[in-house]
C-alpha positions in Angstrom: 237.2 71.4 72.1 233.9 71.6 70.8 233.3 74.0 67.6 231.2 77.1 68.4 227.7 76.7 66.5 226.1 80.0 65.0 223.6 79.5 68.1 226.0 80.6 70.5 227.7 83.2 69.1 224.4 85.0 69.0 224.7 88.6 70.4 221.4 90.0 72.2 220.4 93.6 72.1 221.9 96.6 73.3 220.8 99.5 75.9 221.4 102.8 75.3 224.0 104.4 74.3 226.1 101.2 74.0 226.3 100.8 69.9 229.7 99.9 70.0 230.5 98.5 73.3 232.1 95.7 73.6 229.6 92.6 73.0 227.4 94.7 70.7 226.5 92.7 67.8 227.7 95.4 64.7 224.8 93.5 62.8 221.5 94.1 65.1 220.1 95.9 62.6 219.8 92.8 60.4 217.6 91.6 62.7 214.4 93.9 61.3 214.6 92.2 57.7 211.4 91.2 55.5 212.2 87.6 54.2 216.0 88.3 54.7 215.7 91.9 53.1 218.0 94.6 54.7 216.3 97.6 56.3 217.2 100.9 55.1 216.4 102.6 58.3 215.2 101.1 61.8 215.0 103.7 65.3 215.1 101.1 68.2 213.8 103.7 70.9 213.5 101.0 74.0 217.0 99.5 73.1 218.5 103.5 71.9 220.4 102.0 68.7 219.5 103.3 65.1 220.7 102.4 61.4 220.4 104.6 59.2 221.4 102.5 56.3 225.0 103.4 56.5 226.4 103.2 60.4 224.7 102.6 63.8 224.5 105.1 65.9 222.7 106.3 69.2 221.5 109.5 68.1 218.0 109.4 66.0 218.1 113.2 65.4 219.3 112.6 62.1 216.4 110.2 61.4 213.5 112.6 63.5 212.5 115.7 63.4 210.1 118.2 65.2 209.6 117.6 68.9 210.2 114.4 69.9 210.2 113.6 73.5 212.3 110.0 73.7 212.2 107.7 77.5 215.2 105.6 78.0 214.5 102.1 78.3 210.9 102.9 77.1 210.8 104.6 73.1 209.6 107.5 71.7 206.3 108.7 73.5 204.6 110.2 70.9 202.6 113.4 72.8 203.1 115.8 70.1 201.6 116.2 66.5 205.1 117.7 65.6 207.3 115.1 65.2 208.3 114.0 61.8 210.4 111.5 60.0 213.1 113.1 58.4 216.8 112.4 56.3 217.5 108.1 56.0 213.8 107.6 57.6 211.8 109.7 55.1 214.2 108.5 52.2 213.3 104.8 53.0 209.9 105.4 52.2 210.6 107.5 49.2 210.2 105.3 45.8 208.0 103.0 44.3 207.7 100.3 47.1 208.1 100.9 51.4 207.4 98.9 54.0 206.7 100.3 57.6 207.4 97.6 60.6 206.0 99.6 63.7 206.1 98.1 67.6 203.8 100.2 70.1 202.9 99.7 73.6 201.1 101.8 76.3 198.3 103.1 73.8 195.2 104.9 74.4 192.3 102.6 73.9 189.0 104.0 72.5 190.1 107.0 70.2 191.6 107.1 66.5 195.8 107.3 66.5 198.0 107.8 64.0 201.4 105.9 64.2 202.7 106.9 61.2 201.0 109.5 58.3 202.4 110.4 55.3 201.5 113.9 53.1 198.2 112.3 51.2 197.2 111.4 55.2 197.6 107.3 54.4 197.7 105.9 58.7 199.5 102.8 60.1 198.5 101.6 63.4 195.4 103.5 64.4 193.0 102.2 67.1 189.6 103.5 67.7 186.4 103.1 68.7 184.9 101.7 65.3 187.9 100.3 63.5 190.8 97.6 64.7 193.9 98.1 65.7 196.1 98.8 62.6 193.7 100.7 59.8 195.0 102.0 56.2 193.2 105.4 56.1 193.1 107.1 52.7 192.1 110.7 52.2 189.2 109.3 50.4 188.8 107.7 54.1 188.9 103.5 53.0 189.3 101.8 55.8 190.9 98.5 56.4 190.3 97.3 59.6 192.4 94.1 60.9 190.4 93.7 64.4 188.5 95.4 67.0 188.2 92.4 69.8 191.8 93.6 71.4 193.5 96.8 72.4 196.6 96.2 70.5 198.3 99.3 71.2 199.4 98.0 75.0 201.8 96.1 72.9 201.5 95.2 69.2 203.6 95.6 65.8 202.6 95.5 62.4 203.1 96.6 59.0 202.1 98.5 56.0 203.4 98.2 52.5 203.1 100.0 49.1 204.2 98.2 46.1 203.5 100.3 42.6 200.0 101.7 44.1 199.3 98.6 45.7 199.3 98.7 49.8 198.8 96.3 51.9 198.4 95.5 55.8 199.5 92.6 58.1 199.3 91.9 61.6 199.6 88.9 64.0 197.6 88.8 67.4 194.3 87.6 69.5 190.9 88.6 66.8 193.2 87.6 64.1 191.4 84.4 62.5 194.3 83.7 59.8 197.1 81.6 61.2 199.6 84.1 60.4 197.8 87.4 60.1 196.1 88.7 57.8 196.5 90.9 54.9 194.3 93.6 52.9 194.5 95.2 49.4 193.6 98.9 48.5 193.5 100.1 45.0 193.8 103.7 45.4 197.8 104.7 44.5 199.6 107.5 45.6 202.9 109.6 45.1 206.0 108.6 46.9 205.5 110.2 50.2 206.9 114.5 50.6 206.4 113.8 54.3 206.0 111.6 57.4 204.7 112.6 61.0 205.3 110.2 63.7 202.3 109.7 66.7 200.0 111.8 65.4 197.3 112.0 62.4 195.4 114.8 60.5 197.1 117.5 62.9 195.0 115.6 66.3 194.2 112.4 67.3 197.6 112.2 69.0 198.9 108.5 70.0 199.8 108.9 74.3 201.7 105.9 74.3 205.7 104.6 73.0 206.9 103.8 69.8 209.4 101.0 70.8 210.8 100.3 67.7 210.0 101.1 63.9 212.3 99.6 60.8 211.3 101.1 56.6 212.0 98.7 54.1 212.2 99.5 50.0 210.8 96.3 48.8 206.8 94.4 48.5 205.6 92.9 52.0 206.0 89.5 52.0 202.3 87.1 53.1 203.5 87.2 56.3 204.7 90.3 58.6 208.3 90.3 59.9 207.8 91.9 63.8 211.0 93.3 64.3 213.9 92.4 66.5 213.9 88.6 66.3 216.4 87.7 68.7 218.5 84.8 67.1 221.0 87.3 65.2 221.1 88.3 61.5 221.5 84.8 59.8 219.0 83.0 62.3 215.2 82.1 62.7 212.7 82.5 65.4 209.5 80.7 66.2 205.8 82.2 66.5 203.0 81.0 66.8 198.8 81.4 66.6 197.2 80.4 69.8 195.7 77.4 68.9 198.2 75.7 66.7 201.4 76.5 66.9 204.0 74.7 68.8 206.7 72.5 69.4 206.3 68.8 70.7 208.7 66.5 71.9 206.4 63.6 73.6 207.0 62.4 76.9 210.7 63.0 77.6 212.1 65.2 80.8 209.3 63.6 83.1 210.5 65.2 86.3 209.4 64.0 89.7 209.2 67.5 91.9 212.2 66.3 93.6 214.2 67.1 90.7 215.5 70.7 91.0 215.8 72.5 87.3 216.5 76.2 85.4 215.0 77.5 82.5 216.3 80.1 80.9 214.0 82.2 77.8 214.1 85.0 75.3 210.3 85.8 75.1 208.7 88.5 73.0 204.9 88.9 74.3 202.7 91.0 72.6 199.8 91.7 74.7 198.1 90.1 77.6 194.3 89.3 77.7 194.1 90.9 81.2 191.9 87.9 82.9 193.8 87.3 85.9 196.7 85.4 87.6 194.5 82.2 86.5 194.5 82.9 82.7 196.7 82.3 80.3 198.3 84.2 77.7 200.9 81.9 76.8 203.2 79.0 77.3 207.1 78.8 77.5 207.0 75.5 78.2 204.9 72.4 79.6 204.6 69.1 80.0 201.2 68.2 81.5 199.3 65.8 79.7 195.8 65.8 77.2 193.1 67.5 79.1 191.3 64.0 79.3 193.9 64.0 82.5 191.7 66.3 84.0 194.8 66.2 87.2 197.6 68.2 84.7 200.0 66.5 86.7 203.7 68.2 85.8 205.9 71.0 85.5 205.6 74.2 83.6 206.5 78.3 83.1 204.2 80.3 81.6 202.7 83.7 81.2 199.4 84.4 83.0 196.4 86.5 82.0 197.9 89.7 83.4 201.1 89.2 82.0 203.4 88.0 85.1 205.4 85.2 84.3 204.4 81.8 86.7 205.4 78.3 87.5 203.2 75.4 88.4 204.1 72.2 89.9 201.3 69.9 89.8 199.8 66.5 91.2 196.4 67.9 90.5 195.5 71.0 88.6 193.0 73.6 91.2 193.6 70.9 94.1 197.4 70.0 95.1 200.2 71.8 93.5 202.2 74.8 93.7 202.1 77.9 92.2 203.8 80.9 92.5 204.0 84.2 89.8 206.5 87.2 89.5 205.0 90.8 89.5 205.9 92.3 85.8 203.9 92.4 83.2 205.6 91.2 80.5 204.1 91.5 77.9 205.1 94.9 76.6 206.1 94.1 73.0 210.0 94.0 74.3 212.2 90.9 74.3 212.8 90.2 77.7 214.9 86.8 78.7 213.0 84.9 81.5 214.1 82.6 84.1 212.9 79.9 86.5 214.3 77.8 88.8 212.9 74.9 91.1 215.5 73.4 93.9 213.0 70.0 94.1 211.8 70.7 97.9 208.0 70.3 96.7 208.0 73.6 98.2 206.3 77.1 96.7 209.9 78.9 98.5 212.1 76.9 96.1 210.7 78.4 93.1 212.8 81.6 91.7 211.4 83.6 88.8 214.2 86.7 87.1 213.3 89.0 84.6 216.2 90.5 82.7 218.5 88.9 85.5 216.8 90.4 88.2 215.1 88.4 91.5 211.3 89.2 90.9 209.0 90.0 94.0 206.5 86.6 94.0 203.4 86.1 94.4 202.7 82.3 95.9 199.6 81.3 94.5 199.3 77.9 96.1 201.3 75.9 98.3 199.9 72.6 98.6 201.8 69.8 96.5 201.9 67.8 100.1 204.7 65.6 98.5 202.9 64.4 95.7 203.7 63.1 92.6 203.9 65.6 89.4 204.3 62.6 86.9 201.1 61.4 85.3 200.0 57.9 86.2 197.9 57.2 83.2 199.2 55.6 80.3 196.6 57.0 78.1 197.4 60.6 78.3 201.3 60.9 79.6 203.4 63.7 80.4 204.0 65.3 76.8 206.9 68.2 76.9 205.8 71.3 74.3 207.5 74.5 74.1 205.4 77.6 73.3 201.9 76.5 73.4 200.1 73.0 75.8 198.7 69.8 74.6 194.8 70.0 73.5 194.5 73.8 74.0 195.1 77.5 72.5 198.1 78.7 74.6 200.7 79.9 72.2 202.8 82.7 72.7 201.2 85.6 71.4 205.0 86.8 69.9 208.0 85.0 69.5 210.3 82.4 71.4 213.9 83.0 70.3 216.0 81.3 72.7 215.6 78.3 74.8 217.7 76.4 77.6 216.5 74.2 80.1 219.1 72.6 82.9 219.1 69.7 85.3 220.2 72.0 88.3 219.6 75.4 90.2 221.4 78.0 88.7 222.5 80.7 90.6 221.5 84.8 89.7 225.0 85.6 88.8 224.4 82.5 86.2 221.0 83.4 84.9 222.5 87.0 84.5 224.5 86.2 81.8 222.2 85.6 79.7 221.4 89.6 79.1 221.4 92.4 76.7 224.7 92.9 74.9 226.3 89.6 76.2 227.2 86.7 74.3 224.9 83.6 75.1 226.9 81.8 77.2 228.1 77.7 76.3 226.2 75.1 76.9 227.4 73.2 80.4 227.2 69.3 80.9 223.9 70.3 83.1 221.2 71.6 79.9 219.2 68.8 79.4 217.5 71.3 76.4 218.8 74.1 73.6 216.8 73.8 70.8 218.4 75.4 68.0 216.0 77.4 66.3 217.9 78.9 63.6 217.0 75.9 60.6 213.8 78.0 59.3 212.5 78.0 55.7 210.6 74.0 54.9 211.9 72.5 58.0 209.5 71.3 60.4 212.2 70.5 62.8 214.3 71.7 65.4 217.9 70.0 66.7 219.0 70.2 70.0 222.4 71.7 70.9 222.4 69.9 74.1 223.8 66.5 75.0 220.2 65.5 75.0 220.3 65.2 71.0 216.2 66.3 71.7 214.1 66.7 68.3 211.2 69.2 68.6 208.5 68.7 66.1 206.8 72.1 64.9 203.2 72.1 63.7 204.2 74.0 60.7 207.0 75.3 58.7 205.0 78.3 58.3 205.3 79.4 61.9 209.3 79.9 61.0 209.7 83.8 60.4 213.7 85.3 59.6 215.3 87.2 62.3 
């Protein structure tokens, strides 16, 4: 018998009201760490689990206050100026140093919103017509803007710290020049906060949309934000990536003809779509079509479109002879969702399947026309080269994170791909994954293993596109 690897004793998240059901991993709450620093307090309204430093629980009224109005499966909606942070929450940010990590989706676009605002009226997250999407406003009203090209709140995170008078704010996403975010420094200091009101800012300018998930932690932001719930478990690491850089290569190897059925299964945390169509990309979770000097793109890949909905091509040549088929969620919400694809090798837009969360998604075909043609590049100048999380010679990357991976040589069945789900074990790797990159080595490492019988080594750009879970 094989030993059990950390990888596969990884726990996912938990739905509501399950904290301690069987399969719950006691430690999810690890997952929300700066640079392997322990939160004090983290409210996970999509997932309904909350730390509060000393036990997990699925109750936040000991954490807020006021009037809160919280959506199963969705987070707190934040349509009222009266709900605070109180108890473990407000005592996290109490002291000489707090961080804030914040996910938001479903936003109002165009108008100033406080996430989070504290008694001397200091804002994380605000959006509005003249500033970017996460702004530091003072009293004094300094302003920090990160970007205003994007609408982050439809899904974004981000952070704010204060370290001995000294804040600072991070973010990653599309407007975002620095590889892996940027960060701002404002002088102006200012008492440990008396209070914290959630959605809201100045008494108006209330946020319409969800507070997914929010984590405090007592210690200096490190140069790179933390998004919270990484998905490889407390002791792991995650990969994220800037559009046009990041990724992970490993050349020309699982060249599939289309007559070669396959499964991939994905844990994908999308931030935010760019909303230009089926035809668009937001980003990749895997491809192997060569340089764009093979204007054709012949191969195989799954990917996230322009408006969010997770697609598979098979192609002899790009526009012309291929199929193409997309599901009808957008996922790109900010949540982790696990992905799945499967191709039964009958050339054929019918024998692609695409599941969200372990359910059948209603498809879109967007081309039936492979004609029997070959999906394996003929020219030995630009071959098939296999990347997860971004494509050769373009800005693809996954606007998120990519915390699990497995691809197999055969068509696996729903009740399969539901295994891989919230609060269940990840399940062993069979004799048919071809793929199972590890993910978990982090810190200088600039590769990945392969947990499969492949013995596969993926290549990252950077070490610096490793973050903790």
């Amino acid at each position: 018998m094989q030993p059990v690897t950390p990888a596969q004793k990884l726990r996912l998240f938990g739905k509501r009201g399950q904290s301690q059901a069987p399969g719950v991993d006691p430690d999810w709450w690890k997952r929300f760490q700066f640079g392997g620093v322990n939160p004090a307090a983290v409210l996970d309204f999509a997932n309904g689990l909350y730390w509060d430093g000393t036990l997990t629980t699925t109750d936040p009224s000991s954490m807020v206050g006021g009037s809160p109005t919280i959506t199963a499966g969705s987070g707190l909606l934040c349509n009222s100026s009266s709900i605070t942070g109180i108890g473990n929450l407000l005592t996290a940010a109490q002291g000489s140093a707090y961080n804030f990590q914040v996910a938001t989706y479903g936003g109002t676009n165009g108008s100033t919103l406080g996430i989070i605002q504290d008694n001397a009226v200091n804002m994380i997250l605000g959006e509005n017509a003249g500033g970017g999407f996460m702004s530091f406003r003072h009293s004094d009203s300094s302003n920090l803007p990160i970007s205003t090209s994007t609408d982050f709140t439809k899904g974004a995170w981000g952070s704010l710290s204060n370290a001995s008078g000294i804040r600072r704010i991070s973010s990653v996403g599309v407007g975002n020049s620095a590889a892996g975010g940027t960060a701002a420094a404002d002088a102006n200091s200012y008492a440990s906060p008396m209070s914290l009101i959630l959605g809201s800012w100045n008494g108006a300018n209330e946020f319409g949309g969800f507070i997914a998930q929010l984590a405090v932690i007592r210690t200096t932001l490190p140069a790179q934000v933390i998004p919270p719930a990484a998905f490889t478990g407390p002791n792991g690491w995650w990969w994220a990536g800037d559009a046009a850089n990041s990724k992970i290569s490993y050349g020309n190897v699982l060249q599939y003809e289309y007559t070669q059925p396959w499964t991939v299964i994905c844990a994908v945390c999308c931030l935010f779509a760019p909303n230009s169509g089926p035809t668009g990309v937001t980003g990749m979770m895997f491809t192997n079509v060569p340089d764009p000097a093979n204007a054709a793109f012949p191969g195989y890949e799954f990917w996230i479109n322009g408006d969010g909905r997770p697609h598979v091509r098979l192609m002899h040549i790009a526009g012309a002879q291929f199929v193409g088929v997309y599901g009808s969620t957008n996922v790109a919400d900010g949540k982790w969702h696990v992905l799945a694809a499967s191709y039964d090798g009958s050339g054929l837009a019918a024998g692609v399947k695409i599941y969200l969360d372990g359910a059948l998604e209603t498809v879109t075909v967007e081309s039936d026309t492979l004609g029997g043609n070959t999906i394996k590049s003929t020219d030995p100048l630009h071959p098939n080269n296999y990347l997860i999380g971004n494509q050769t010679g373009e800005p693809f990357a996954m606007p998120g994170a990519i915390g699990l991976f497995r691809q197999f040589n055969t068509v696996k069945s729903q009740a399969y791909i539901q295994q891989y789900k919230i609060n269940q074990l990840i399940p062993a790797i069979d004799s048919s994954c071809v793929l199972a990159p590890k993910l978990n080595e982090g810190g200088s490492n600039t590769t990945t293993g392969d947990l499969s019988g492949s013995g596969l080594t993926g290549t990252l750009s950077s070490s610096s596109v490793w973050l903790r879970g």
